[in-house]
Every structure is written in C-alpha cells, then in structure tokens.
N, CA, C and O of each residue as an XYZ file, in Angstrom:
576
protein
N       0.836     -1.194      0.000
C       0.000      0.000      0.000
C       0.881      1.258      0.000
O       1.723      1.382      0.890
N       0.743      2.151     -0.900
C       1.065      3.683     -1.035
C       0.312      4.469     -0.003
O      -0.874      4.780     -0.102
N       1.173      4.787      1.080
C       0.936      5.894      1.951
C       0.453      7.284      1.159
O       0.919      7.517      0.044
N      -0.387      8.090      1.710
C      -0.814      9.318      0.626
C       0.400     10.158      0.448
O       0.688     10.523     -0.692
N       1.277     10.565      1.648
C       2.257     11.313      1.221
C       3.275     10.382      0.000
O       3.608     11.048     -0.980
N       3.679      9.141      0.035
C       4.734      8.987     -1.075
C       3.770      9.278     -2.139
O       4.070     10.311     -2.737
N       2.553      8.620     -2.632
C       1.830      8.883     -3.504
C       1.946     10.240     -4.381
O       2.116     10.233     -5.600
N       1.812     11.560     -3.478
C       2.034     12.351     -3.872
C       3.308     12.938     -4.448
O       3.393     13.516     -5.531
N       4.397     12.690     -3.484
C       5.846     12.600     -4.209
C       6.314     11.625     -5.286
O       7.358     11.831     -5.904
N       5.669     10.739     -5.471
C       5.991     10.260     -6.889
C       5.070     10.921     -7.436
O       5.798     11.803     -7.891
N       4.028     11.221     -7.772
C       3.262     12.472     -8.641
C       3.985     13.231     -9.335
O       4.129     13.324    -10.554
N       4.576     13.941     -8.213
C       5.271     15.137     -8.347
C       6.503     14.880     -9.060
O       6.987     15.661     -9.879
N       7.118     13.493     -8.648
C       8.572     13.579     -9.301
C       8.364     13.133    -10.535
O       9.130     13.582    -11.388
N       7.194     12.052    -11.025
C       6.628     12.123    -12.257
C       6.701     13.249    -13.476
O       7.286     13.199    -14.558
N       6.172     13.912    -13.091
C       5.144     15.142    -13.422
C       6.979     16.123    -13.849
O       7.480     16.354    -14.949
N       7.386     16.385    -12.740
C       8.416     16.941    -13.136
C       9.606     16.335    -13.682
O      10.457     17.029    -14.237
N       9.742     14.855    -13.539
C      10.697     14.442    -14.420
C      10.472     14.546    -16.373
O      11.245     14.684    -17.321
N       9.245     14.417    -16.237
C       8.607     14.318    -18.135
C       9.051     15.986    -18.490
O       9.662     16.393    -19.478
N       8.463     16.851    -17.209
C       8.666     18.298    -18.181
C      10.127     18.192    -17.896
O      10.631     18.901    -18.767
N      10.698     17.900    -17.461
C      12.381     18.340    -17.236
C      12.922     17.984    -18.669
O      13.628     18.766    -19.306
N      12.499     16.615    -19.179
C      12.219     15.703    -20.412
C      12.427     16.709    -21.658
O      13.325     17.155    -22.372
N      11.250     16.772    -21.497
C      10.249     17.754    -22.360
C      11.177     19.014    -23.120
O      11.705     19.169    -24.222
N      11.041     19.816    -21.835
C      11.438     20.917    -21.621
C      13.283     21.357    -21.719
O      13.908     22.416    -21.774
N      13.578     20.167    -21.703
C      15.404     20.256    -21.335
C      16.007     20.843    -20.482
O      17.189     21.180    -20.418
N      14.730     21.039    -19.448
C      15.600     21.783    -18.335
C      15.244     23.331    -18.260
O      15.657     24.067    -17.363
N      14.511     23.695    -19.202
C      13.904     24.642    -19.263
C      12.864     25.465    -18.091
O      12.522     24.324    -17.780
N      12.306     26.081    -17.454
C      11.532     26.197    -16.575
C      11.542     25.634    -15.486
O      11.379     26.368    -14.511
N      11.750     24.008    -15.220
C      11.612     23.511    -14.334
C      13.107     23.123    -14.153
O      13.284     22.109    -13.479
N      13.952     23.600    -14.518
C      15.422     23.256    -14.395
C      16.087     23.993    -12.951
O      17.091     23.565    -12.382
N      15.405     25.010    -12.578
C      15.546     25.262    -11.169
C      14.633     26.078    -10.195
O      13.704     26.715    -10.691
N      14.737     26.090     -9.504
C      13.215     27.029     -8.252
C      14.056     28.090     -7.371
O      14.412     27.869     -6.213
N      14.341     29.361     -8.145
C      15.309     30.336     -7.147
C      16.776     30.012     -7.684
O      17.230     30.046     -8.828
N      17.461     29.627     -6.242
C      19.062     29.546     -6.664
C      19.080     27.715     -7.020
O      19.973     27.323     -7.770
N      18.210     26.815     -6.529
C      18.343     25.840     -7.044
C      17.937     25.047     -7.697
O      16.749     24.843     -7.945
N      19.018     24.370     -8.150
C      19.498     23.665     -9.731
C      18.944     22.101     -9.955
O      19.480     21.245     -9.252
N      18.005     21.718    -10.800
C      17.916     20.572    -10.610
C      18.572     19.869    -11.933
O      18.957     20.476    -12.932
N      18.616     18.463    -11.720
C      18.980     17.194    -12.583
C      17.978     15.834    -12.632
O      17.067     15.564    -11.849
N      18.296     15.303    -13.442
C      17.856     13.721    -13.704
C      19.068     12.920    -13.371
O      20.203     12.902    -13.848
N      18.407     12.173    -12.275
C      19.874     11.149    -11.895
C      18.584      8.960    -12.437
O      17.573      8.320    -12.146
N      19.714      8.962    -13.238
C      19.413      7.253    -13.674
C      20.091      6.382    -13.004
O      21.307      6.339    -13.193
N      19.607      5.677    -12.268
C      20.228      4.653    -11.459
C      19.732      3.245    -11.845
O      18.674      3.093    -12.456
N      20.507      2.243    -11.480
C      20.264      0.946    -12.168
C      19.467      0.022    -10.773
O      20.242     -0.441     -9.937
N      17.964     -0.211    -10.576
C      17.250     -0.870     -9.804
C      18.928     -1.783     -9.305
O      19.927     -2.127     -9.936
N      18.488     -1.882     -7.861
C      19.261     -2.691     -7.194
C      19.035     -4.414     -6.966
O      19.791     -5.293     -6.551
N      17.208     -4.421     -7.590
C      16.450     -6.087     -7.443
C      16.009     -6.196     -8.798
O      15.781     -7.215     -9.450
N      15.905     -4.735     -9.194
C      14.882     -5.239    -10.187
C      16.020     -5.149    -11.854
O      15.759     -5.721    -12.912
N      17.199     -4.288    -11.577
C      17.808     -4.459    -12.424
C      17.638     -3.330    -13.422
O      18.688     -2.998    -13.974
N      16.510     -2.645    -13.786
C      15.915     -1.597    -14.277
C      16.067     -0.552    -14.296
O      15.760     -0.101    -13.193
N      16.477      0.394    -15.124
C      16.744      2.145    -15.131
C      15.685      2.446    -14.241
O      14.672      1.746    -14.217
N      15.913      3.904    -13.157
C      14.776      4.775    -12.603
C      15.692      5.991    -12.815
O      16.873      6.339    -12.823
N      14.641      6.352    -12.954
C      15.118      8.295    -13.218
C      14.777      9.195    -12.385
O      14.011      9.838    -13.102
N      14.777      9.840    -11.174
C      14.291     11.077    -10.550
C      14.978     12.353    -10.486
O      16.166     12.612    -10.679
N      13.824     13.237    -10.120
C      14.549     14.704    -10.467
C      15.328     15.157     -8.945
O      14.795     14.946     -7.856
N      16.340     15.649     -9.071
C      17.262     16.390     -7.952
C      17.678     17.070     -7.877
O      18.298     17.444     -8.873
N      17.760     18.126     -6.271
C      18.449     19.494     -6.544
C      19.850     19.161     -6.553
O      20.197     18.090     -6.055
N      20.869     20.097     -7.158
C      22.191     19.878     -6.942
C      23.040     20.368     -7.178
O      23.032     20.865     -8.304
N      23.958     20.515     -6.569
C      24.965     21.665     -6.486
C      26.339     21.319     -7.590
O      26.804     20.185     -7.471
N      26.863     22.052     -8.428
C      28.600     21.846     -8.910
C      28.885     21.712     -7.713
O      28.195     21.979     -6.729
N      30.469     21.065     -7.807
C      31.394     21.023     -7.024
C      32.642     20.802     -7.679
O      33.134     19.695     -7.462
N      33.370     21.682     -8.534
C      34.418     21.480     -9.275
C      33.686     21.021    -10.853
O      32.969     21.639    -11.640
N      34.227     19.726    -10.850
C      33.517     18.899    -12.225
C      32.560     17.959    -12.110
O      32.013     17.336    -13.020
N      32.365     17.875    -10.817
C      31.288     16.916    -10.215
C      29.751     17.785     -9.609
O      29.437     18.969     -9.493
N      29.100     16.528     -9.342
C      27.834     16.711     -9.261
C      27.269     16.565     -7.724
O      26.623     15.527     -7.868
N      27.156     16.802     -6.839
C      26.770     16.820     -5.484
C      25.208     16.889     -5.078
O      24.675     17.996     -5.156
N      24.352     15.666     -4.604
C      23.314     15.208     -4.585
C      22.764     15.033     -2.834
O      23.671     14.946     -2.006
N      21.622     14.996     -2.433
C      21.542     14.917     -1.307
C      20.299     14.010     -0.916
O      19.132     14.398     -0.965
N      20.636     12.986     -0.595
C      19.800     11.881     -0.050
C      18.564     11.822      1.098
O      18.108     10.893      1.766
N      18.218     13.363      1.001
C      16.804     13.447      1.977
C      16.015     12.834      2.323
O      15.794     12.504      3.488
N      15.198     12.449      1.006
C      13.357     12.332      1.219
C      12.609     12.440      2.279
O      11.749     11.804      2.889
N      13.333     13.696      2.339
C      12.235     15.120      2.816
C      12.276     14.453      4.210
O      11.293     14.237      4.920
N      13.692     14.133      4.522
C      13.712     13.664      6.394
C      12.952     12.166      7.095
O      13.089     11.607      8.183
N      12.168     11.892      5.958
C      11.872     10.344      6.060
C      13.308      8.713      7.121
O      14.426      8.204      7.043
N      12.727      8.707      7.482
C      13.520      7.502      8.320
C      14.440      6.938      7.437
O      15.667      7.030      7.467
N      13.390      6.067      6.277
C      14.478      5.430      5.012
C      14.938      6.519      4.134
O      14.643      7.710      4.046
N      16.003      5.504      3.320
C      16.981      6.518      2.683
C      16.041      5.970      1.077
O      15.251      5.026      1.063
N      16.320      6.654      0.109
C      15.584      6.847     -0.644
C      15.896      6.174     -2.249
O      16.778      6.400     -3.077
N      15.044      5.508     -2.231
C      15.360      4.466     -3.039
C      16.573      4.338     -4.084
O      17.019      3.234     -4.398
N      17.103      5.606     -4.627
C      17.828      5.752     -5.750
C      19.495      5.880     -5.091
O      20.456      5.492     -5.755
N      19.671      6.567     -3.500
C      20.487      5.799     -2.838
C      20.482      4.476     -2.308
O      21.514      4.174     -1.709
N      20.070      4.074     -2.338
C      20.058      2.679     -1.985
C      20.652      1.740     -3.273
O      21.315      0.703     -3.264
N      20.102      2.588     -4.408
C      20.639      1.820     -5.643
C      21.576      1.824     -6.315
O      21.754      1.083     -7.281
N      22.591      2.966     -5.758
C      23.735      3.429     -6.070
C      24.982      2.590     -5.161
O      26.129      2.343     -5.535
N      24.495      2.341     -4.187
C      24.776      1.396     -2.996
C      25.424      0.425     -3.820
O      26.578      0.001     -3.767
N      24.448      0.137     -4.618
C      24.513     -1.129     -5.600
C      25.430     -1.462     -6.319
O      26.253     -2.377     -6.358
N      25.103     -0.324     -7.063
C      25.412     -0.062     -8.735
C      26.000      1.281     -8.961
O      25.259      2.216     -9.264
N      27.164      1.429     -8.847
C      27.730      2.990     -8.422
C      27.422      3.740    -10.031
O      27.327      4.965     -9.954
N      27.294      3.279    -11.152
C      26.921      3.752    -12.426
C      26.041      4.125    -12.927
O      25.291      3.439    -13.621
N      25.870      5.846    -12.587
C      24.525      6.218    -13.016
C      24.860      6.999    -14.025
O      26.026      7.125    -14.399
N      23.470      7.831    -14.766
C      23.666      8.815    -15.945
C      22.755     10.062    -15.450
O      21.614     10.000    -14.992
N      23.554     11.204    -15.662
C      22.774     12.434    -15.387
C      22.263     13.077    -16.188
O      23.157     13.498    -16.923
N      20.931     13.568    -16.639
C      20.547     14.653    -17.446
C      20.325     16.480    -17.190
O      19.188     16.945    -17.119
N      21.291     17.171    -17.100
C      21.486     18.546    -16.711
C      21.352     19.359    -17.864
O      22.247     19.433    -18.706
N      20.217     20.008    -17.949
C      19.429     20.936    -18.787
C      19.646     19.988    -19.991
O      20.724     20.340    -20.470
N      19.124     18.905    -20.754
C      19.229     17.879    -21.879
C      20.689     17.825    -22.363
O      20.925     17.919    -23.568
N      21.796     17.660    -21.348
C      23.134     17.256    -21.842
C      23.139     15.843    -20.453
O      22.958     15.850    -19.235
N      23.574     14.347    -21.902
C      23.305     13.744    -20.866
C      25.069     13.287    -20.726
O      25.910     13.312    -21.624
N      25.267     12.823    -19.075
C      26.647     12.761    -18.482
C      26.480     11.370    -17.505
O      25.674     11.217    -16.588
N      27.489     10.422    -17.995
C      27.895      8.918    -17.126
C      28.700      9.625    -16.356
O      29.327     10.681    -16.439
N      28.464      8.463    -15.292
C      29.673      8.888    -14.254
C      29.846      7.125    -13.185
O      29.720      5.927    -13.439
N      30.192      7.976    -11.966
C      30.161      7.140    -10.723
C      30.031      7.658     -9.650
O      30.887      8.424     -9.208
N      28.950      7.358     -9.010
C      28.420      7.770     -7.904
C      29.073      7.106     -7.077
O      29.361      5.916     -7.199
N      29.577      8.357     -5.488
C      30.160      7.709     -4.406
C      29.347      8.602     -3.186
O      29.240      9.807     -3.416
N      28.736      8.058     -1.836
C      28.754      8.740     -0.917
C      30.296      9.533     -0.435
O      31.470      9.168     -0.378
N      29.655     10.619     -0.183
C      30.890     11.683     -0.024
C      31.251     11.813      1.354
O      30.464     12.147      2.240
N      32.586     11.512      1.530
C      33.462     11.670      2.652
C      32.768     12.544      4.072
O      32.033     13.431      3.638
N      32.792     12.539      5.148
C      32.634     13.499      6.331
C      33.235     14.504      5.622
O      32.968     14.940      4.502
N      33.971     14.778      6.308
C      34.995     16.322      5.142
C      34.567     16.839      4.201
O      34.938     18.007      4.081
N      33.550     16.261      3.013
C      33.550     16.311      1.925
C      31.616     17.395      2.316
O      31.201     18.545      2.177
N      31.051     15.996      2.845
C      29.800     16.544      3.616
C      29.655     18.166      3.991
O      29.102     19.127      3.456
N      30.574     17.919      5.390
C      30.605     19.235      6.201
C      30.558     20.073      5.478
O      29.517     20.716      5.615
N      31.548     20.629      4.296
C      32.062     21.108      3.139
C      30.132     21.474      2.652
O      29.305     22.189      3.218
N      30.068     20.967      1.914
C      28.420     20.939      1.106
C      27.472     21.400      1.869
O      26.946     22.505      1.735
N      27.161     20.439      2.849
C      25.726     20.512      3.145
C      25.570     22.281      3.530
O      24.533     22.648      2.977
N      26.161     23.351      4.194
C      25.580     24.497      4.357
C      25.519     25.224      3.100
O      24.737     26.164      2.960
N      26.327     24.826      2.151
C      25.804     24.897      0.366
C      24.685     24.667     -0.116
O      24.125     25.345     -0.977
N      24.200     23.503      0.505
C      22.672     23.113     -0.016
C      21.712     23.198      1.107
O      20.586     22.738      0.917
N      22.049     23.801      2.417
C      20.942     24.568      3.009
C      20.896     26.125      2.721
O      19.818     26.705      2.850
N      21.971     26.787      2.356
C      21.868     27.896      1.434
C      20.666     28.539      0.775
O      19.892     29.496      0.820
N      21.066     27.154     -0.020
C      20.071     26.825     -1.434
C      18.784     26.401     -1.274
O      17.968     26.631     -2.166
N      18.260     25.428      0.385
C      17.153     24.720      0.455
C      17.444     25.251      1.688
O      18.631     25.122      1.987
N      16.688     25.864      2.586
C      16.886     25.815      3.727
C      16.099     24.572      4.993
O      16.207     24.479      6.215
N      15.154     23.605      3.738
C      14.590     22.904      4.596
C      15.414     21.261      4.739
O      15.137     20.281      5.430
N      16.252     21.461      3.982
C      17.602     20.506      4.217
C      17.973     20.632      5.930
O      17.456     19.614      6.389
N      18.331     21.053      6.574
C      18.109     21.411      7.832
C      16.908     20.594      8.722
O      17.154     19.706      9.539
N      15.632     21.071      8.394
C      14.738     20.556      8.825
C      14.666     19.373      8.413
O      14.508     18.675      9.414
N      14.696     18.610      7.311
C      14.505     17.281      7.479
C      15.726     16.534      7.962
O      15.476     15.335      8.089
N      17.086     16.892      8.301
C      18.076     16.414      9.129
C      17.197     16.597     10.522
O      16.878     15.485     10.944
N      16.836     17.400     11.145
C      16.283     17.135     12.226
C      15.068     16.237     12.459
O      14.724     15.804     13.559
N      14.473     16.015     11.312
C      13.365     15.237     11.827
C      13.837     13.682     11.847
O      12.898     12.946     12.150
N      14.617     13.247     11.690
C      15.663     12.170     11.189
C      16.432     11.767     11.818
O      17.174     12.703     12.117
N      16.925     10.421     12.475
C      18.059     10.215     13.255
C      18.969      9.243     12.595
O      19.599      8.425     13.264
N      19.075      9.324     11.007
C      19.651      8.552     10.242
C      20.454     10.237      9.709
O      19.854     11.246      9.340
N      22.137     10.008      9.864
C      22.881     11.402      9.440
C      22.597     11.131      7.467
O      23.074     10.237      6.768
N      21.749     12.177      7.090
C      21.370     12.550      5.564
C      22.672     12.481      5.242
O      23.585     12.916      5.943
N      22.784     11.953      4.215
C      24.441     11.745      2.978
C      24.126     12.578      2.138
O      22.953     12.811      1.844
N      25.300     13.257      1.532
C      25.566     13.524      0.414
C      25.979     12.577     -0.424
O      26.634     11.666      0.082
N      25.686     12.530     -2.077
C      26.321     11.474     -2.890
C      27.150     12.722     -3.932
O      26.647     13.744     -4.397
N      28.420     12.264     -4.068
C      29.178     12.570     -5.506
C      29.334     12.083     -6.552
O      29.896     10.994     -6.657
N      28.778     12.911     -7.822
C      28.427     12.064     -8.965
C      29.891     12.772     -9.622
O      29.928     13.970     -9.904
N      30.936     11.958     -9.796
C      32.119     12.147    -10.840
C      31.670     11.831    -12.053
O      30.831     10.943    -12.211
N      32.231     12.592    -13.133
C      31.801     12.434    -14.707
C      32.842     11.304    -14.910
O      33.953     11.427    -14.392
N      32.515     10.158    -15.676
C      33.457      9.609    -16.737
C      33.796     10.572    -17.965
O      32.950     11.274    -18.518
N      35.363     10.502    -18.376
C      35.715     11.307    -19.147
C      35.191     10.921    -20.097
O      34.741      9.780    -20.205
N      35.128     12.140    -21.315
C      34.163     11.891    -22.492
C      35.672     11.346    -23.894
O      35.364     11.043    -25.047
C-alpha cells in the first residue's frame, strides 16, 4: 500500500521528471538559486533504469546530490541503488553525463551541506526530523 504522502511525491517527481524531459531543463530546471537534474540509477532487485529529479549543487567537475526524502527515516530508493550499482547517468538541462556515484566523505559533507541549506533551507529541517545522518552522494563524470 502507497501511503498518501509517497503517492504524492511520486506524482510530483513524475510530473516533473517528463517536463524536465520535455522541456530540457527549461523552466523547471531550477526554483530560485536551485538547480535541478535527472539522476538514472540501475534498480538494485529489479535491475531496471529509474530516473528522478534532484536538486544539486557543482562542485568542481562533479555533481553533489543529497539523499533526503524530505527527512523520512528510510533513505531513498535511488540511494540505496547506487549502494549497488555505483553507475549512473545524469541529465542537466538535456546534456546527458555517465559517471560514478560515491557517498561523499565526512569532510567532503561538512564542506556541502551548508551549500545546499543555502540553497534549500529545509535541508536542515529534514536532518532534524531524522536520526539517520542525511548523505551527500558525488556524482564524478566519466571522461568523455
């Protein structure tokens, strides 16, 4: 059974992954100062591409991602699948980029996260509602 709140967040990440699609990033490519992406991860059971939309910060040549869902207990499915399968593909405004996803160092964290409460200030709040410490993931590009 779909609880009403996930229900609605897959809606939403639906809804905004097609226009991100669509659109190339156009309009829905960011809300204020932040930046979103399409991160493809390879199902961890099922084996299967999933695609969701994410805010996210540069960090040099890399891509810096943040494993919220919105302060939820569990960690969120597409980390979990990276866990897996460190080989995902990013779509940033319709340029698409392979890489390898790694959870990012303490050091690396500390570093970011007041970057992406900056940017989100409710990054914050869902660390507090949470007694699982929220990760950052680093998406390195494979060279082209």
């Amino acid at each position: 059974m779909i609880r009403p709140r996930s229900w609605s967040i897959k809606i939403a990440s639906q809804t905004h992954q097609m226009l991100y699609r669509v659109l190339r990033g156009r309009l829905v490519g960011h809300l204020g100062e932040a930046q979103f992406l399409l991160l493809t991860t390879t199902g961890r059971k099922s084996g299967r591409r999933h695609t969701v939309p994410l805010l996210y910060i540069a960090d040099g040549g890399s891509y810096a991602l943040v494993g919220s869902y919105g302060g939820n207990p569990k960690a969120p499915a597409w980390l979990l699948n990276i866990r897996s399968h460190s080989q995902v593909s990013l779509n940033v405004r319709g340029r698409k980029i392979f890489g390898a996803a790694k959870i990012a160092t303490e050091l690396a964290r500390s570093r970011l996260w007041p970057e992406f409460v900056s940017v989100f200030p409710n990054y914050d709040r869902y660390q507090a509602k949470t007694t699982r410490r929220i990760p950052i993931v680093i998406v390195e590009p494979r060279p082209e």
